[in-house]
C-alpha positions in Angstrom: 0.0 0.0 0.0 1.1 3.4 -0.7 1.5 5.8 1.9 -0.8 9.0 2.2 2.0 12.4 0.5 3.9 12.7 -3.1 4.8 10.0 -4.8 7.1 10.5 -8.0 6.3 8.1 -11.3 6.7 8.4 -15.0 3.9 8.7 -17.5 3.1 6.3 -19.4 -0.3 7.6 -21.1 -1.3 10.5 -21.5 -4.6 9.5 -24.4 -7.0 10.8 -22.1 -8.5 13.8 -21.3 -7.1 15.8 -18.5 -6.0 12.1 -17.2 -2.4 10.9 -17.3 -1.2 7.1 -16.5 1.8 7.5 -14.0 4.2 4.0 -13.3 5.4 4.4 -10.3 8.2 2.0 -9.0 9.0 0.3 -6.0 12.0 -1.1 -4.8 11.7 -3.6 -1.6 13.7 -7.0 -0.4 12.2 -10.0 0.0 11.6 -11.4 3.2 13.2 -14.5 3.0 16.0 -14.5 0.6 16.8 -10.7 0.7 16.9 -10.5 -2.9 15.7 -6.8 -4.3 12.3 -6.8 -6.0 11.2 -4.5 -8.3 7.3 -3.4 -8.4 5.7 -1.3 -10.9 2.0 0.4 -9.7 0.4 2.2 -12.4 -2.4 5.2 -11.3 -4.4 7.4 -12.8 -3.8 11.0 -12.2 -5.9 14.2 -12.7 -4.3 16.6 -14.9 -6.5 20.1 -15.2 -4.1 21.4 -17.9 -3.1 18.6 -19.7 0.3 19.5 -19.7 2.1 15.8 -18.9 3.1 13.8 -22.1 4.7 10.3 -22.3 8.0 10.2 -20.6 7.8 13.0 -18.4 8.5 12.4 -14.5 5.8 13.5 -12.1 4.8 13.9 -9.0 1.2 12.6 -7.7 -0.4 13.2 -4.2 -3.6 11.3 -3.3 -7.2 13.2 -3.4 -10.6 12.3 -3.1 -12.3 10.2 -5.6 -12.9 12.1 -8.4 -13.6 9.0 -11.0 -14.2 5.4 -10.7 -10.3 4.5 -11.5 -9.2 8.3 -10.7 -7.6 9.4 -7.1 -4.6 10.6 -7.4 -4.0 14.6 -9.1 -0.7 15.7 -10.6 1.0 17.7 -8.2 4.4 19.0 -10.5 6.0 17.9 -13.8 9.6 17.6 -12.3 11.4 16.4 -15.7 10.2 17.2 -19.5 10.8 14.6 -22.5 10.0 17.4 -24.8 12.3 20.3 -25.8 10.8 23.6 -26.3 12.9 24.4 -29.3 11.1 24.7 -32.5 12.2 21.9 -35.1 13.6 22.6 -38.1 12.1 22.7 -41.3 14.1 21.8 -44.8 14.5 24.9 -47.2 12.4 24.4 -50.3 14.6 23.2 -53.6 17.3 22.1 -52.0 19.9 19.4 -53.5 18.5 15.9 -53.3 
């Protein structure tokens, strides 16, 4: 069980509207032969502005029920995929 605060994840899905997918993982040992697991949780997270794209990290914080699947709201987008530089377009008749 997750504990109640922040939890940082990466999206995974972002087709819906004004709802992201966040993965968040979980690193533990196992009881009896101390061997470290890896878990992967995925939630659904509010996002009002739809600003979160694949591959961006996140962080989530748990609210009140706001779909049948949806409790968790995007707090912050810590780290961006996407660059905010315009991409280049080839000049018309160039060589080929």
């Amino acid at each position: 069980m997750v504990k109640k605060g922040a939890v940082k994840g990466q999206v995974v899905s972002d087709k819906m509207d004004k709802t992201v997918v966040v993965a968040v993982d979980t690193v533990s040992r196992h009881p009896l032969y101390k061997k470290s697991m890896r878990r992967v949780r995925k939630y659904m997270a509010h996002d009002e502005s739809n600003s979160c794209h694949v591959g961006d990290i996140v962080e989530i914080i748990e609210t009140r029920p706001l779909s049948h699947r949806k409790r968790w709201c995007v707090v912050n987008r810590l780290e961006s995929t996407r660059s905010e530089v315009a991409p280049v377009v080839p000049a018309e008749g160039g060589e080929q």
